[in-house]
C-alpha positions in Angstrom: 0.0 0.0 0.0 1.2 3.4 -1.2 1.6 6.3 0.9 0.2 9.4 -0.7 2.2 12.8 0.5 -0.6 15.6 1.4 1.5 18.4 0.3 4.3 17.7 -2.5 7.4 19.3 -3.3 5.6 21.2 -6.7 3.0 22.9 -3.7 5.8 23.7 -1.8 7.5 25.7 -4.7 4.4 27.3 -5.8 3.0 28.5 -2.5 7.0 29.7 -1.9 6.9 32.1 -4.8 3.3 33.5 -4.5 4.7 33.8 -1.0 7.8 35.9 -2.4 5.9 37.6 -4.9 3.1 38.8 -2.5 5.2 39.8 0.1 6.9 42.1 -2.8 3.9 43.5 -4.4 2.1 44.4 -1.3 5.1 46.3 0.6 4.7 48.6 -2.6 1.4 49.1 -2.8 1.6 50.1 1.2 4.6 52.3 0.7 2.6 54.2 -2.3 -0.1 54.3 -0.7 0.5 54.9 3.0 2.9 57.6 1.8 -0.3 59.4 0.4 -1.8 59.4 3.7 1.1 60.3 5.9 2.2 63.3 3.9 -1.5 64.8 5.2 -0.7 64.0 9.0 2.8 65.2 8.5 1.7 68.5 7.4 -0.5 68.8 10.8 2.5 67.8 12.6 4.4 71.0 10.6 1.5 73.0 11.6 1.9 71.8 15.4 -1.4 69.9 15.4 0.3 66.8 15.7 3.4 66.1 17.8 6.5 63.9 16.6 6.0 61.3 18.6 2.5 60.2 17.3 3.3 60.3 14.1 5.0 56.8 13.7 1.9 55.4 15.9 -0.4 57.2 13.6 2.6 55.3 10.8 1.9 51.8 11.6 -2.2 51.8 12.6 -2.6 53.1 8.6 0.0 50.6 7.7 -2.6 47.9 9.2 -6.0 49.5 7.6 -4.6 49.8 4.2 -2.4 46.7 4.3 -5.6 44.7 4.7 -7.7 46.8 1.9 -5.0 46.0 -0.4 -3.8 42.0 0.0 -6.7 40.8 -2.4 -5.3 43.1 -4.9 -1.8 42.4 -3.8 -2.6 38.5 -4.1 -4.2 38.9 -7.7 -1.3 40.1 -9.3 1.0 37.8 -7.1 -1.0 34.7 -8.9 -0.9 36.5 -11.9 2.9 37.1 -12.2 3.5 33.9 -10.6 1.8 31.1 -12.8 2.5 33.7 -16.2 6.3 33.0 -15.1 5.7 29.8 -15.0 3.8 29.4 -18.3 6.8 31.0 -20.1 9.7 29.3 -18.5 7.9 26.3 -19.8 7.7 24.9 -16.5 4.0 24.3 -16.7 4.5 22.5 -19.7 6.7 20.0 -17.3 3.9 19.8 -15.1 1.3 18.7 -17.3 3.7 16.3 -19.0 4.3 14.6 -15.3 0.2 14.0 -15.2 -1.0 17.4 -12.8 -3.3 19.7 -14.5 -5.4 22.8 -13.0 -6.7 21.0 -10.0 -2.9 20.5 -9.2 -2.5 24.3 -9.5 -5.4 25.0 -7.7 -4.6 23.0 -4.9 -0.7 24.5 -4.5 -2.3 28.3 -4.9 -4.5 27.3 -1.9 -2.4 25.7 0.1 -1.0 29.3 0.8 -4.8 31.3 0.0 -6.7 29.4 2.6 -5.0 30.6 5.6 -4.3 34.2 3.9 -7.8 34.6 3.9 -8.4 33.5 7.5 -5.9 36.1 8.3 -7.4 38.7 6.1 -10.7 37.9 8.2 -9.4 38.7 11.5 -7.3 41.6 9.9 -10.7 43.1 8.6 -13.3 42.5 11.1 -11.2 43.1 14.0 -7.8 44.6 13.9 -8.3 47.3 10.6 -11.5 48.3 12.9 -9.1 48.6 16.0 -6.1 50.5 14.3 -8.9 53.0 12.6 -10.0 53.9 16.5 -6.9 54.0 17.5 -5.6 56.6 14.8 -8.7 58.9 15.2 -8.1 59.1 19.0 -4.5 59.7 18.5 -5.1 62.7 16.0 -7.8 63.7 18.2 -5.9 63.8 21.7 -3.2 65.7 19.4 -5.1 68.4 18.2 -6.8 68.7 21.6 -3.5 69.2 22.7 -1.9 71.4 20.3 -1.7 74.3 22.5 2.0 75.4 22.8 3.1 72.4 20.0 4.8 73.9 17.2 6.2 77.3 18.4 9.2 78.7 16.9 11.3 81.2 16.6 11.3 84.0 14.8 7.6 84.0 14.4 3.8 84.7 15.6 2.3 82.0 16.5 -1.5 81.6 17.6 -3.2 79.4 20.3 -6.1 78.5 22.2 -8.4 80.2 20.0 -6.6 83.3 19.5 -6.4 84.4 23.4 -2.7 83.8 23.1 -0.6 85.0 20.2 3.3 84.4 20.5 6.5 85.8 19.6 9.8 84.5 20.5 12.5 85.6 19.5 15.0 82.6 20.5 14.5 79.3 22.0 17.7 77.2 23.8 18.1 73.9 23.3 16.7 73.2 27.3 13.1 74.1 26.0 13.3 77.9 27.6 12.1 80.7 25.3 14.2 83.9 25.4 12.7 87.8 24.6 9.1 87.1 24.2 6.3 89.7 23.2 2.5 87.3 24.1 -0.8 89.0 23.5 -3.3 87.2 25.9 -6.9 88.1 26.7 -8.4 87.0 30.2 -11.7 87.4 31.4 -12.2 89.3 28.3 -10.1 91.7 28.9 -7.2 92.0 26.3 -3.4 92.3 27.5 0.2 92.4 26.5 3.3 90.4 28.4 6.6 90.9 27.3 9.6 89.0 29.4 12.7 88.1 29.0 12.4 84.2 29.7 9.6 81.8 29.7 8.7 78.1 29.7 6.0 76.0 29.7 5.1 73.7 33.1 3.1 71.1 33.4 1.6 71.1 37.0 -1.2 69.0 39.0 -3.3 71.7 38.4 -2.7 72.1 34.7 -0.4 73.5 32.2 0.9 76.7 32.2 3.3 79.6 31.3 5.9 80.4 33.5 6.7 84.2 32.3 10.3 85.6 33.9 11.6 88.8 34.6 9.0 91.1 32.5 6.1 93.5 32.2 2.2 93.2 31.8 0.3 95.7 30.4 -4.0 95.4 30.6 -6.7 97.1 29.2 -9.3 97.9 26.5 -8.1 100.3 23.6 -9.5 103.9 24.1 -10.0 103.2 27.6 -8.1 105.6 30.2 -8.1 102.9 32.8 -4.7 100.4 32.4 -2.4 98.2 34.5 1.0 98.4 34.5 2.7 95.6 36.1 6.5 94.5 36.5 7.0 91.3 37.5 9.4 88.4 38.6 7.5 85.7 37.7 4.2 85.4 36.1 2.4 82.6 35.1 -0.6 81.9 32.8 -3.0 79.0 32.8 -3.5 77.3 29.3 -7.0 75.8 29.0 -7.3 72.1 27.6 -10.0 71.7 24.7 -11.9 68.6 25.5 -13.3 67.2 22.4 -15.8 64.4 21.6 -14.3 61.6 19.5 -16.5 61.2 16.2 -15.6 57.5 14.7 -16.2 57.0 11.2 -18.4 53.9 10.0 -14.7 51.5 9.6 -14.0 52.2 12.7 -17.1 50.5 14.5 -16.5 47.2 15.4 -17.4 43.6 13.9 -20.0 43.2 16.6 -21.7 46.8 16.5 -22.0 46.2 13.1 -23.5 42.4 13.0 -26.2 43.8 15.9 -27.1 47.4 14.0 -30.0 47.6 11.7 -28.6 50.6 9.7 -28.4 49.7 6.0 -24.8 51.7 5.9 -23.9 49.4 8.3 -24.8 46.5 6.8 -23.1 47.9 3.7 -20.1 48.2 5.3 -20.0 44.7 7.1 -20.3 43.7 3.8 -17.4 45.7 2.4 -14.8 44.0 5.1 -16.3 40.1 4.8 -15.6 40.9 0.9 -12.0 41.2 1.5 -11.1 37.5 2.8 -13.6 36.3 0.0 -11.8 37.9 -2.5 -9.0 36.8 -1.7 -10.4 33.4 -2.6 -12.3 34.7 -6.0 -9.4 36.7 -7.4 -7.3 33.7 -6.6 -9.8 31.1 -8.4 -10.1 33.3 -11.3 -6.5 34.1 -11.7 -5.2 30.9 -11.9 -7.2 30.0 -15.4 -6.4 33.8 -16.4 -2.6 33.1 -16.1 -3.1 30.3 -19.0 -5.0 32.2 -21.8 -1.8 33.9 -22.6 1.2 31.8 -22.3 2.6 33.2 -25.0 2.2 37.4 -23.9 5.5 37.5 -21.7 5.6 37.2 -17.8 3.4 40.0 -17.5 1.3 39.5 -20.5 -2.1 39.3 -18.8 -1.5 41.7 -16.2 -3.6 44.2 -18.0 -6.5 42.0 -18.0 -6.1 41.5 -14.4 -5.9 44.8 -13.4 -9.3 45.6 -15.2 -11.3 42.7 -14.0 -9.8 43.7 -10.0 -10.6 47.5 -10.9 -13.9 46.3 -12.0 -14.6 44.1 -9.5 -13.2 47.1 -6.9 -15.8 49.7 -8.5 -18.9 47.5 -8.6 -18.3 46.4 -4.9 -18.2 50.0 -3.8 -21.1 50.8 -6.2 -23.0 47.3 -4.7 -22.2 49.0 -1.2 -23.7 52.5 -2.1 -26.6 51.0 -3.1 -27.7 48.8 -0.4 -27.1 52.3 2.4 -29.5 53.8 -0.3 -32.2 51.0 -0.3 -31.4 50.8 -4.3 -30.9 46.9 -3.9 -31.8 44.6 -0.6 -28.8 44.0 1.6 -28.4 40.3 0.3 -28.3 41.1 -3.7 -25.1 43.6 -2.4 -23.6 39.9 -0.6 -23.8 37.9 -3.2 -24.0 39.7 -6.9 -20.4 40.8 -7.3 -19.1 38.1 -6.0 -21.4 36.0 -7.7 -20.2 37.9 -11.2 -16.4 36.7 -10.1 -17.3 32.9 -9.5 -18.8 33.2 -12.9 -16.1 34.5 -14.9 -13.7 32.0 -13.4 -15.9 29.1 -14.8 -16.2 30.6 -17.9 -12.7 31.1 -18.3 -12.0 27.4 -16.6 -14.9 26.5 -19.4 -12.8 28.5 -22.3 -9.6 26.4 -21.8 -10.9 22.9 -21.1 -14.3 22.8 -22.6 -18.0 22.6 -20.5 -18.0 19.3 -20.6 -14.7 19.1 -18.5 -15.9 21.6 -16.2 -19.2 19.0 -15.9 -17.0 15.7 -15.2 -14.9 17.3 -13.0 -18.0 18.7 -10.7 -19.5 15.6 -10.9 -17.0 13.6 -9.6 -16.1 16.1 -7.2 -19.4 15.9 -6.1 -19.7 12.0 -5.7 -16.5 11.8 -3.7 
Protein backbone atom coordinates (compact mmCIF):
# COMPACT_ATOMS: atom_id res chain seq x y z
CA UNK A 1 0.00 0.00 0.00
CA UNK A 2 1.25 3.36 -1.21
CA UNK A 3 1.64 6.33 0.89
CA UNK A 4 0.23 9.44 -0.69
CA UNK A 5 2.19 12.76 0.51
CA UNK A 6 -0.65 15.61 1.39
CA UNK A 7 1.47 18.44 0.34
CA UNK A 8 4.28 17.71 -2.49
CA UNK A 9 7.37 19.28 -3.31
CA UNK A 10 5.60 21.15 -6.69
CA UNK A 11 2.98 22.93 -3.66
CA UNK A 12 5.79 23.73 -1.80
CA UNK A 13 7.46 25.74 -4.69
CA UNK A 14 4.43 27.31 -5.85
CA UNK A 15 3.04 28.46 -2.47
CA UNK A 16 7.04 29.72 -1.94
CA UNK A 17 6.85 32.09 -4.82
CA UNK A 18 3.33 33.49 -4.50
CA UNK A 19 4.72 33.80 -0.99
CA UNK A 20 7.81 35.90 -2.37
CA UNK A 21 5.94 37.65 -4.94
CA UNK A 22 3.13 38.76 -2.49
CA UNK A 23 5.16 39.81 0.06
CA UNK A 24 6.91 42.13 -2.75
CA UNK A 25 3.86 43.50 -4.41
CA UNK A 26 2.11 44.41 -1.34
CA UNK A 27 5.08 46.34 0.58
CA UNK A 28 4.70 48.62 -2.56
CA UNK A 29 1.40 49.11 -2.76
CA UNK A 30 1.60 50.07 1.20
CA UNK A 31 4.55 52.30 0.70
CA UNK A 32 2.59 54.21 -2.30
CA UNK A 33 -0.13 54.32 -0.70
CA UNK A 34 0.49 54.94 3.03
CA UNK A 35 2.90 57.60 1.76
CA UNK A 36 -0.34 59.44 0.45
CA UNK A 37 -1.85 59.36 3.67
CA UNK A 38 1.12 60.26 5.85
CA UNK A 39 2.21 63.30 3.93
CA UNK A 40 -1.53 64.78 5.23
CA UNK A 41 -0.72 63.99 8.99
CA UNK A 42 2.75 65.18 8.55
CA UNK A 43 1.69 68.54 7.37
CA UNK A 44 -0.54 68.75 10.83
CA UNK A 45 2.50 67.80 12.57
CA UNK A 46 4.38 71.03 10.64
CA UNK A 47 1.45 73.05 11.60
CA UNK A 48 1.87 71.78 15.37
CA UNK A 49 -1.43 69.92 15.37
CA UNK A 50 0.30 66.79 15.72
CA UNK A 51 3.36 66.11 17.84
CA UNK A 52 6.53 63.89 16.56
CA UNK A 53 6.02 61.33 18.62
CA UNK A 54 2.48 60.20 17.33
CA UNK A 55 3.34 60.29 14.11
CA UNK A 56 4.99 56.80 13.74
CA UNK A 57 1.91 55.42 15.85
CA UNK A 58 -0.43 57.18 13.57
CA UNK A 59 2.62 55.32 10.79
CA UNK A 60 1.91 51.82 11.56
CA UNK A 61 -2.15 51.77 12.59
CA UNK A 62 -2.57 53.14 8.63
CA UNK A 63 -0.04 50.62 7.73
CA UNK A 64 -2.60 47.91 9.16
CA UNK A 65 -5.97 49.50 7.56
CA UNK A 66 -4.60 49.84 4.23
CA UNK A 67 -2.40 46.75 4.25
CA UNK A 68 -5.63 44.68 4.75
CA UNK A 69 -7.73 46.77 1.87
CA UNK A 70 -4.98 46.01 -0.37
CA UNK A 71 -3.81 42.00 0.03
CA UNK A 72 -6.67 40.83 -2.43
CA UNK A 73 -5.28 43.13 -4.89
CA UNK A 74 -1.76 42.42 -3.85
CA UNK A 75 -2.61 38.53 -4.11
CA UNK A 76 -4.21 38.94 -7.69
CA UNK A 77 -1.32 40.08 -9.27
CA UNK A 78 0.95 37.79 -7.10
CA UNK A 79 -0.95 34.70 -8.94
CA UNK A 80 -0.91 36.48 -11.93
CA UNK A 81 2.93 37.12 -12.25
CA UNK A 82 3.54 33.85 -10.58
CA UNK A 83 1.76 31.14 -12.84
CA UNK A 84 2.46 33.67 -16.17
CA UNK A 85 6.34 33.00 -15.13
CA UNK A 86 5.74 29.79 -15.03
CA UNK A 87 3.79 29.38 -18.29
CA UNK A 88 6.81 31.01 -20.10
CA UNK A 89 9.74 29.29 -18.50
CA UNK A 90 7.87 26.25 -19.78
CA UNK A 91 7.73 24.89 -16.54
CA UNK A 92 4.01 24.27 -16.71
CA UNK A 93 4.47 22.52 -19.73
CA UNK A 94 6.68 19.97 -17.32
CA UNK A 95 3.90 19.85 -15.07
CA UNK A 96 1.25 18.74 -17.32
CA UNK A 97 3.70 16.29 -18.99
CA UNK A 98 4.25 14.60 -15.33
CA UNK A 99 0.16 14.01 -15.20
CA UNK A 100 -1.00 17.44 -12.78
CA UNK A 101 -3.32 19.66 -14.47
CA UNK A 102 -5.37 22.78 -13.03
CA UNK A 103 -6.67 20.98 -10.01
CA UNK A 104 -2.87 20.47 -9.17
CA UNK A 105 -2.52 24.34 -9.50
CA UNK A 106 -5.35 25.05 -7.68
CA UNK A 107 -4.55 22.96 -4.90
CA UNK A 108 -0.66 24.45 -4.50
CA UNK A 109 -2.27 28.34 -4.93
CA UNK A 110 -4.51 27.31 -1.89
CA UNK A 111 -2.39 25.75 0.12
CA UNK A 112 -0.98 29.31 0.85
CA UNK A 113 -4.78 31.28 -0.02
CA UNK A 114 -6.68 29.42 2.59
CA UNK A 115 -4.96 30.64 5.61
CA UNK A 116 -4.28 34.20 3.90
CA UNK A 117 -7.85 34.57 3.95
CA UNK A 118 -8.41 33.45 7.53
CA UNK A 119 -5.86 36.05 8.32
CA UNK A 120 -7.35 38.74 6.05
CA UNK A 121 -10.69 37.88 8.20
CA UNK A 122 -9.38 38.69 11.53
CA UNK A 123 -7.27 41.60 9.94
CA UNK A 124 -10.68 43.13 8.62
CA UNK A 125 -13.35 42.47 11.11
CA UNK A 126 -11.15 43.06 14.02
CA UNK A 127 -7.82 44.61 13.89
CA UNK A 128 -8.32 47.30 10.65
CA UNK A 129 -11.49 48.30 12.90
CA UNK A 130 -9.11 48.61 16.04
CA UNK A 131 -6.13 50.45 14.26
CA UNK A 132 -8.85 52.98 12.62
CA UNK A 133 -9.96 53.92 16.46
CA UNK A 134 -6.88 54.00 17.47
CA UNK A 135 -5.64 56.59 14.83
CA UNK A 136 -8.69 58.87 15.21
CA UNK A 137 -8.06 59.12 19.04
CA UNK A 138 -4.49 59.66 18.47
CA UNK A 139 -5.05 62.74 16.04
CA UNK A 140 -7.84 63.70 18.24
CA UNK A 141 -5.88 63.81 21.69
CA UNK A 142 -3.20 65.72 19.43
CA UNK A 143 -5.07 68.44 18.20
CA UNK A 144 -6.83 68.68 21.59
CA UNK A 145 -3.48 69.21 22.66
CA UNK A 146 -1.87 71.37 20.26
CA UNK A 147 -1.74 74.34 22.45
CA UNK A 148 2.01 75.41 22.79
CA UNK A 149 3.06 72.38 20.01
CA UNK A 150 4.76 73.95 17.16
CA UNK A 151 6.19 77.27 18.39
CA UNK A 152 9.25 78.70 16.86
CA UNK A 153 11.31 81.24 16.64
CA UNK A 154 11.27 84.03 14.84
CA UNK A 155 7.57 83.98 14.37
CA UNK A 156 3.85 84.70 15.58
CA UNK A 157 2.32 81.97 16.53
CA UNK A 158 -1.46 81.59 17.57
CA UNK A 159 -3.18 79.41 20.29
CA UNK A 160 -6.09 78.50 22.18
CA UNK A 161 -8.45 80.17 19.99
CA UNK A 162 -6.59 83.35 19.45
CA UNK A 163 -6.36 84.36 23.36
CA UNK A 164 -2.74 83.80 23.15
CA UNK A 165 -0.56 85.01 20.15
CA UNK A 166 3.29 84.38 20.49
CA UNK A 167 6.54 85.83 19.56
CA UNK A 168 9.78 84.47 20.49
CA UNK A 169 12.47 85.61 19.49
CA UNK A 170 15.00 82.56 20.51
CA UNK A 171 14.48 79.32 21.97
CA UNK A 172 17.66 77.16 23.81
CA UNK A 173 18.09 73.87 23.34
CA UNK A 174 16.67 73.21 27.25
CA UNK A 175 13.12 74.08 25.96
CA UNK A 176 13.28 77.91 27.55
CA UNK A 177 12.08 80.71 25.33
CA UNK A 178 14.21 83.86 25.43
CA UNK A 179 12.72 87.84 24.58
CA UNK A 180 9.06 87.12 24.18
CA UNK A 181 6.31 89.71 23.19
CA UNK A 182 2.45 87.35 24.05
CA UNK A 183 -0.84 88.95 23.49
CA UNK A 184 -3.34 87.24 25.91
CA UNK A 185 -6.86 88.09 26.73
CA UNK A 186 -8.40 86.97 30.20
CA UNK A 187 -11.66 87.41 31.36
CA UNK A 188 -12.20 89.25 28.29
CA UNK A 189 -10.08 91.71 28.93
CA UNK A 190 -7.20 92.04 26.29
CA UNK A 191 -3.40 92.29 27.51
CA UNK A 192 0.20 92.38 26.52
CA UNK A 193 3.31 90.36 28.40
CA UNK A 194 6.57 90.86 27.28
CA UNK A 195 9.63 88.99 29.40
CA UNK A 196 12.72 88.05 28.99
CA UNK A 197 12.39 84.24 29.67
CA UNK A 198 9.59 81.80 29.67
CA UNK A 199 8.69 78.14 29.73
CA UNK A 200 6.01 75.97 29.67
CA UNK A 201 5.10 73.67 33.09
CA UNK A 202 3.09 71.13 33.40
CA UNK A 203 1.57 71.08 37.00
CA UNK A 204 -1.19 68.99 39.03
CA UNK A 205 -3.31 71.75 38.40
CA UNK A 206 -2.69 72.10 34.70
CA UNK A 207 -0.36 73.53 32.22
CA UNK A 208 0.95 76.70 32.23
CA UNK A 209 3.33 79.56 31.29
CA UNK A 210 5.89 80.36 33.51
CA UNK A 211 6.75 84.18 32.28
CA UNK A 212 10.32 85.56 33.87
CA UNK A 213 11.62 88.77 34.58
CA UNK A 214 9.01 91.06 32.53
CA UNK A 215 6.13 93.46 32.18
CA UNK A 216 2.18 93.15 31.78
CA UNK A 217 0.28 95.71 30.41
CA UNK A 218 -3.99 95.38 30.61
CA UNK A 219 -6.66 97.08 29.20
CA UNK A 220 -9.26 97.90 26.45
CA UNK A 221 -8.07 100.26 23.64
CA UNK A 222 -9.52 103.88 24.14
CA UNK A 223 -9.98 103.22 27.64
CA UNK A 224 -8.09 105.62 30.16
CA UNK A 225 -8.11 102.85 32.77
CA UNK A 226 -4.66 100.37 32.44
CA UNK A 227 -2.44 98.20 34.51
CA UNK A 228 1.03 98.44 34.45
CA UNK A 229 2.68 95.61 36.09
CA UNK A 230 6.54 94.50 36.50
CA UNK A 231 7.01 91.26 37.51
CA UNK A 232 9.43 88.44 38.61
CA UNK A 233 7.46 85.66 37.66
CA UNK A 234 4.24 85.36 36.09
CA UNK A 235 2.40 82.60 35.13
CA UNK A 236 -0.58 81.95 32.79
CA UNK A 237 -2.95 78.95 32.76
CA UNK A 238 -3.48 77.31 29.33
CA UNK A 239 -6.98 75.84 29.03
CA UNK A 240 -7.26 72.13 27.64
CA UNK A 241 -10.03 71.69 24.71
CA UNK A 242 -11.87 68.59 25.52
CA UNK A 243 -13.33 67.16 22.37
CA UNK A 244 -15.80 64.40 21.59
CA UNK A 245 -14.29 61.59 19.53
CA UNK A 246 -16.47 61.17 16.19
CA UNK A 247 -15.57 57.54 14.67
CA UNK A 248 -16.20 57.01 11.17
CA UNK A 249 -18.38 53.92 9.97
CA UNK A 250 -14.74 51.53 9.63
CA UNK A 251 -14.01 52.18 12.66
CA UNK A 252 -17.07 50.50 14.47
CA UNK A 253 -16.50 47.24 15.43
CA UNK A 254 -17.37 43.64 13.89
CA UNK A 255 -19.99 43.23 16.60
CA UNK A 256 -21.69 46.76 16.50
CA UNK A 257 -21.98 46.18 13.12
CA UNK A 258 -23.47 42.44 13.04
CA UNK A 259 -26.24 43.76 15.87
CA UNK A 260 -27.06 47.43 13.98
CA UNK A 261 -30.03 47.60 11.72
CA UNK A 262 -28.65 50.59 9.68
CA UNK A 263 -28.40 49.71 6.02
CA UNK A 264 -24.78 51.67 5.87
CA UNK A 265 -23.94 49.43 8.30
CA UNK A 266 -24.79 46.45 6.81
CA UNK A 267 -23.12 47.90 3.72
CA UNK A 268 -20.09 48.25 5.27
CA UNK A 269 -20.01 44.69 7.11
CA UNK A 270 -20.34 43.66 3.80
CA UNK A 271 -17.36 45.67 2.40
CA UNK A 272 -14.80 44.00 5.11
CA UNK A 273 -16.31 40.11 4.84
CA UNK A 274 -15.64 40.91 0.87
CA UNK A 275 -12.02 41.23 1.53
CA UNK A 276 -11.10 37.46 2.78
CA UNK A 277 -13.63 36.28 0.04
CA UNK A 278 -11.83 37.86 -2.46
CA UNK A 279 -8.99 36.78 -1.73
CA UNK A 280 -10.43 33.40 -2.55
CA UNK A 281 -12.29 34.65 -6.04
CA UNK A 282 -9.44 36.72 -7.42
CA UNK A 283 -7.29 33.72 -6.63
CA UNK A 284 -9.82 31.14 -8.44
CA UNK A 285 -10.12 33.28 -11.28
CA UNK A 286 -6.48 34.11 -11.69
CA UNK A 287 -5.21 30.86 -11.88
CA UNK A 288 -7.23 29.99 -15.36
CA UNK A 289 -6.39 33.77 -16.44
CA UNK A 290 -2.64 33.07 -16.08
CA UNK A 291 -3.14 30.28 -18.98
CA UNK A 292 -4.98 32.18 -21.79
CA UNK A 293 -1.79 33.87 -22.60
CA UNK A 294 1.18 31.80 -22.32
CA UNK A 295 2.57 33.21 -24.99
CA UNK A 296 2.21 37.41 -23.87
CA UNK A 297 5.51 37.49 -21.70
CA UNK A 298 5.60 37.17 -17.83
CA UNK A 299 3.37 39.97 -17.49
CA UNK A 300 1.32 39.53 -20.48
CA UNK A 301 -2.10 39.34 -18.84
CA UNK A 302 -1.46 41.74 -16.22
CA UNK A 303 -3.58 44.22 -18.03
CA UNK A 304 -6.54 42.04 -17.95
CA UNK A 305 -6.09 41.53 -14.45
CA UNK A 306 -5.92 44.80 -13.41
CA UNK A 307 -9.30 45.56 -15.18
CA UNK A 308 -11.25 42.70 -14.02
CA UNK A 309 -9.81 43.74 -10.04
CA UNK A 310 -10.55 47.52 -10.89
CA UNK A 311 -13.92 46.31 -12.04
CA UNK A 312 -14.63 44.08 -9.53
CA UNK A 313 -13.24 47.05 -6.95
CA UNK A 314 -15.77 49.67 -8.46
CA UNK A 315 -18.90 47.46 -8.57
CA UNK A 316 -18.34 46.36 -4.94
CA UNK A 317 -18.16 49.96 -3.79
CA UNK A 318 -21.06 50.82 -6.20
CA UNK A 319 -22.97 47.25 -4.69
CA UNK A 320 -22.24 49.02 -1.25
CA UNK A 321 -23.74 52.51 -2.11
CA UNK A 322 -26.61 51.00 -3.13
CA UNK A 323 -27.69 48.76 -0.36
CA UNK A 324 -27.06 52.28 2.38
CA UNK A 325 -29.48 53.85 -0.30
CA UNK A 326 -32.19 50.98 -0.31
CA UNK A 327 -31.41 50.77 -4.34
CA UNK A 328 -30.91 46.90 -3.91
CA UNK A 329 -31.77 44.57 -0.63
CA UNK A 330 -28.82 43.95 1.59
CA UNK A 331 -28.43 40.26 0.29
CA UNK A 332 -28.27 41.09 -3.68
CA UNK A 333 -25.10 43.58 -2.43
CA UNK A 334 -23.62 39.95 -0.63
CA UNK A 335 -23.80 37.86 -3.16
CA UNK A 336 -23.98 39.74 -6.94
CA UNK A 337 -20.42 40.83 -7.29
CA UNK A 338 -19.08 38.14 -5.95
CA UNK A 339 -21.41 35.95 -7.73
CA UNK A 340 -20.23 37.91 -11.20
CA UNK A 341 -16.45 36.74 -10.13
CA UNK A 342 -17.30 32.85 -9.50
CA UNK A 343 -18.78 33.17 -12.93
CA UNK A 344 -16.10 34.49 -14.94
CA UNK A 345 -13.73 31.95 -13.40
CA UNK A 346 -15.92 29.05 -14.80
CA UNK A 347 -16.19 30.63 -17.89
CA UNK A 348 -12.75 31.09 -18.27
CA UNK A 349 -12.01 27.41 -16.61
CA UNK A 350 -14.94 26.47 -19.39
CA UNK A 351 -12.84 28.49 -22.33
CA UNK A 352 -9.60 26.44 -21.81
CA UNK A 353 -10.89 22.91 -21.12
CA UNK A 354 -14.31 22.81 -22.55
CA UNK A 355 -17.96 22.59 -20.46
CA UNK A 356 -18.02 19.34 -20.59
CA UNK A 357 -14.66 19.05 -18.50
CA UNK A 358 -15.93 21.62 -16.17
CA UNK A 359 -19.25 18.99 -15.89
CA UNK A 360 -16.96 15.68 -15.16
CA UNK A 361 -14.87 17.29 -12.96
CA UNK A 362 -17.99 18.69 -10.72
CA UNK A 363 -19.54 15.64 -10.89
CA UNK A 364 -17.02 13.63 -9.59
CA UNK A 365 -16.13 16.11 -7.22
CA UNK A 366 -19.40 15.86 -6.08
CA UNK A 367 -19.71 11.95 -5.68
CA UNK A 368 -16.52 11.77 -3.67
Amino acid sequence: MTRRTIITVLDKMIAQDLLKTLGAVWTVLIVVIVSRSFIRILDKAIEGRVSSETLLSILSLKIITTGTELLPAALFMAVLMVLGRMFRDQEMSAIFSAGGGTGTIYRATFLLVLPLSVMAANLSLFAAPWAETEAVKLLQQDEDSSDLRGIAAGKFTEYSQGDLVFYVESISADNVMHQLFVQTKQQGMPGIISAKTARVLDLPEGRYINFEQGERTMGKPGDLDYVFETFTEYAVRIEEKTSAINLKIKAESAKTLWLSTTLADKAELQRRIFIPLSLVLLTFLGVPLAQTAPRGGVYGNILIGFLIYFSYGNLARLSQLWVSNQTIPAWLGGLGVNTFLLVAGLVLLAKLHGWRWLMITFKTKASL
